[in-house]
C-alpha positions as CSV (number, residue, x, y, z in Angstrom):
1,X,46.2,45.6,-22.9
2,X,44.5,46.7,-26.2
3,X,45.1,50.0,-25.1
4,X,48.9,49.4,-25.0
5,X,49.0,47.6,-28.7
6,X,47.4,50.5,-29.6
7,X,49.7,53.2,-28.3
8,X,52.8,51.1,-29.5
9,X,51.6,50.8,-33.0
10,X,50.9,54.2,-33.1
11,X,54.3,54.9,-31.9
12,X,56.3,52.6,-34.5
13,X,54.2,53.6,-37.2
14,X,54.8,57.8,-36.5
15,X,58.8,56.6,-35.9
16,X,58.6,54.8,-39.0
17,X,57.2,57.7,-41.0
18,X,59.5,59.8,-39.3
19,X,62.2,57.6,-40.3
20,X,61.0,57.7,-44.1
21,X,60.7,61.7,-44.4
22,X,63.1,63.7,-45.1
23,X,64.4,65.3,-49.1
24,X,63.7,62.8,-52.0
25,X,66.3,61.4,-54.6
26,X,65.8,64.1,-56.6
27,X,66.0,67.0,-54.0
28,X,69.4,65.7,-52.3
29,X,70.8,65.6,-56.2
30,X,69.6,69.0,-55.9
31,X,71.5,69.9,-52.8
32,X,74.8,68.1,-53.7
33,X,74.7,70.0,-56.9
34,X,74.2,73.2,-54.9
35,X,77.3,71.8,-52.2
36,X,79.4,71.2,-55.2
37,X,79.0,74.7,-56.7
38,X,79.6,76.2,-53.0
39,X,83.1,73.9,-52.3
40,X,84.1,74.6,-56.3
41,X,83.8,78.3,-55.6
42,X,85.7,78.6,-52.1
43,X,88.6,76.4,-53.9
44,X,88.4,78.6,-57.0
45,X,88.4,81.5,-55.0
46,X,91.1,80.5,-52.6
47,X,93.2,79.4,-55.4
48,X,93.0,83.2,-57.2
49,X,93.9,84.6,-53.8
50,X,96.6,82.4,-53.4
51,X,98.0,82.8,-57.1
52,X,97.7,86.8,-57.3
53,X,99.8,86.9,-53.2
54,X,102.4,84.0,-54.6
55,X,103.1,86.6,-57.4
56,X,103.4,90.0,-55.3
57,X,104.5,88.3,-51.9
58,X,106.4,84.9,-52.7
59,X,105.9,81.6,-50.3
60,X,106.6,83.0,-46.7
61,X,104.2,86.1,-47.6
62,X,101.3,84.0,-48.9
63,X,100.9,82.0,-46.1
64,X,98.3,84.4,-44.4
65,X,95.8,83.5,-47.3
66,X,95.3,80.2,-46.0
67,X,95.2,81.4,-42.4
68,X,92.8,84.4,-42.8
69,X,91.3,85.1,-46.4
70,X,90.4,81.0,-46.8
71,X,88.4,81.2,-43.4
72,X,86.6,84.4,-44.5
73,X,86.1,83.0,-47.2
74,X,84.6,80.1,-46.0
75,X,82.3,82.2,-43.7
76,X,81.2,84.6,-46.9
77,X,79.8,81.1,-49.2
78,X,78.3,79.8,-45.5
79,X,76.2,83.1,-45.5
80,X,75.5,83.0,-49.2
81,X,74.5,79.9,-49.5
82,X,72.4,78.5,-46.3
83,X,75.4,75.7,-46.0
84,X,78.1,75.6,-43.3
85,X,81.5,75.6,-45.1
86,X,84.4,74.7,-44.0
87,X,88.3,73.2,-45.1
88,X,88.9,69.8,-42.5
89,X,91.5,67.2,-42.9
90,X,93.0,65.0,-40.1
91,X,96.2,65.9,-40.8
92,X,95.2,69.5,-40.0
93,X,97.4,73.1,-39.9
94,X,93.9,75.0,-38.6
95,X,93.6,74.0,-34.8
96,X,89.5,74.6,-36.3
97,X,89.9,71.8,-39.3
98,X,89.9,69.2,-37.0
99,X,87.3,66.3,-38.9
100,X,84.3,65.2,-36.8
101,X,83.2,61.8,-37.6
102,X,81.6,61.7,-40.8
103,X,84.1,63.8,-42.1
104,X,87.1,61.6,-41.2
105,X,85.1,58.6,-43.1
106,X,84.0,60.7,-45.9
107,X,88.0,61.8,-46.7
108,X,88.9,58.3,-46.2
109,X,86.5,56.8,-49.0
110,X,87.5,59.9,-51.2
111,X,91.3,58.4,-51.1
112,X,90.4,54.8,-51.7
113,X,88.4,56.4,-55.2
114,X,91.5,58.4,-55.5
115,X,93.5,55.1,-55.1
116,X,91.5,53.0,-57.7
117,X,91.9,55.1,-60.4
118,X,89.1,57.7,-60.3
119,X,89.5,61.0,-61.6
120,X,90.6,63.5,-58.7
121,X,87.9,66.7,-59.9
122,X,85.0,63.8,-59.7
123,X,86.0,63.1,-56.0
124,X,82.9,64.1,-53.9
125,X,80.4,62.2,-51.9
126,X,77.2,63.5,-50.2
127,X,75.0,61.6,-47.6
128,X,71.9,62.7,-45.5
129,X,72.8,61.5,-41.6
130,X,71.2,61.8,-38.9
131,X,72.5,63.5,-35.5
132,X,71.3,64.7,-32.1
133,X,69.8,67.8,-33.5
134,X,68.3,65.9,-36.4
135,X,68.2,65.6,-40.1
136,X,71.5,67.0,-42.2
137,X,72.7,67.3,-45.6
138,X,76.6,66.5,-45.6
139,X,78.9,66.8,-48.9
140,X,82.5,66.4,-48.9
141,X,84.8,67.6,-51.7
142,X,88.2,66.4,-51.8
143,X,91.1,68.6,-51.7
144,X,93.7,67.6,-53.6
145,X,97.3,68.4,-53.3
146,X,98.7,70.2,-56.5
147,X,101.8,71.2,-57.5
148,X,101.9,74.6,-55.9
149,X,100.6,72.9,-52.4
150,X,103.8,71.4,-52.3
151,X,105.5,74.9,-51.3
152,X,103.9,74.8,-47.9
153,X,102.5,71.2,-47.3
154,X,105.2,69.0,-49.5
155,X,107.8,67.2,-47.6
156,X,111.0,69.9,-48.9
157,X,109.7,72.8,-47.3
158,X,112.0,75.5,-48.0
159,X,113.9,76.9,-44.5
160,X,111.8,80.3,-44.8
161,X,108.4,78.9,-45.1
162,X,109.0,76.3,-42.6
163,X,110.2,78.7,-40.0
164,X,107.0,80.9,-40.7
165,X,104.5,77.7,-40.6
166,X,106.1,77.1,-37.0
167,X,105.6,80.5,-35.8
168,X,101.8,80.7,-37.4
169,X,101.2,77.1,-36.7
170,X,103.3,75.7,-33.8
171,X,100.6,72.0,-34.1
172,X,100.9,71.7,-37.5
173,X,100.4,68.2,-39.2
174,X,99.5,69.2,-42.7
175,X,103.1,68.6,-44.6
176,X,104.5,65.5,-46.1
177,X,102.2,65.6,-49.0
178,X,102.8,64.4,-52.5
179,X,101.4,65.5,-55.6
180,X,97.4,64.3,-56.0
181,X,97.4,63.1,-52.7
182,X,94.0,63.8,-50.6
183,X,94.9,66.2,-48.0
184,X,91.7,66.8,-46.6
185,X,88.2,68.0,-47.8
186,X,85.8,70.8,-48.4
187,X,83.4,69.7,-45.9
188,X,79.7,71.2,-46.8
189,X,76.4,71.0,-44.3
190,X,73.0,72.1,-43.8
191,X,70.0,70.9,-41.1
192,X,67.5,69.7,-43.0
C-alpha cells in the first residue's frame, strides 16, 4: 500500500511539473513579438502585391494575389520564421482557411475588442495551449477589412469580380463585409 502512495505521488508531482514547464512570461512576450512581426509582414507584403496588380490589372485581374501569391507567401514567412502561417476566417474564400478551434475563439474575442472601442492595428492575442501533440505557441492577428477589401469581399461586388470569385471560388463565404469589420485572422503557431 505504501508502495502505491508512493508511485502516485511520484506521478502527480512529475504531471504537476510537467504541467508548470513550458516558456516563461518573458519568453512568450518574446514569441508574440516575433508572431506579430511575421503576421505584420505577410499583410504588408500581401497588401504591396495587391496594390502594384490593382494598378496594372484592375479588380477581376488581382484576384489571383489572394488565391496564389498570399499562400506563397504565407509558406515563405512559415519557412523563415520557424512559425506556421496562415490567413483563417470562418467566413472563408480558401476551402484551406477554414478556423480550427482556437482560432474561431481567438477571431471572436478580437471582434468584441474591435466592438468596444479598441484600436483595430492593436488587435492581437497570443496564448500557449495545449493539444494532442503537446505544447504550442498560438497568436492571432486580426484582419481587418479596409477600404480596398470592399472590391472583392464588400456586399456591392461589381458584376465582373463577382463572376470571377464564382468561377475561382464556387464555396465562397467571405463577402458582405463592411469597412473595419473583422474578417478573419492571421493565424501564427509553433510546437513548443
Amino acid at each position: 500500500m505504501n508502495r502505491m502512495k508512493l508511485v502516485l505521488a511520484s506521478a502527480a508531482a512529475l504531471m504537476a511539473a510537467g504541467c508548470a514547464t513550458g516558456p516563461s512570461a518573458e519568453q512568450q512576450a518574446a514569441m508574440a513579438d516575433d508572431a506579430r512581426k511575421t503576421a505584420g509582414s505577410l499583410i504588408q507584403q500581401l497588401g504591396g502585391e495587391l496594390k502594384k496588380s490593382l494598378e496594372a490589372n484592375g479588380p477581376e485581374g488581382s484576384i489571383g494575389v489572394c488565391k496564389d501569391k498570399a499562400p506563397a507567401i504565407a509558406a515563405s514567412l512559415s519557412k523563415s520564421s520557424g512559425f506556421d502561417v496562415k490567413r483563417v476566417s470562418p467566413k472563408n474564400r480558401n476551402p484551406k482557411g477554414v478556423p480550427d478551434a482556437w482560432e474561431t475563439q481567438a477571431q471572436a474575442a478580437l471582434e468584441k475588442r474591435l466592438a468596444a472601442g479598441e484600436k483595430p492595428e492593436t488587435l492581437d492575442t497570443w496564448q500557449v495551449v495545449r493539444t494532442s501533440s503537446g505544447k504550442e505557441f498560438r497568436y492571432a492577428k486580426a484582419l481587418v477589412t479596409q477600404p480596398v477589401c470592399l472590391t472583392c469581399h464588400g456586399e456591392n461586388i461589381a458584376d465582373g469580380v463577382k463572376a470571377r470569385l464564382a468561377a475561382e471560388y464556387p464555396h465562397d463565404k467571405a463577402t458582405g463585409y463592411g469597412p473595419g469589420m473583422v474578417r478573419g485572422i492571421v493565424s501564427v503557431k509553433r510546437p513548443l
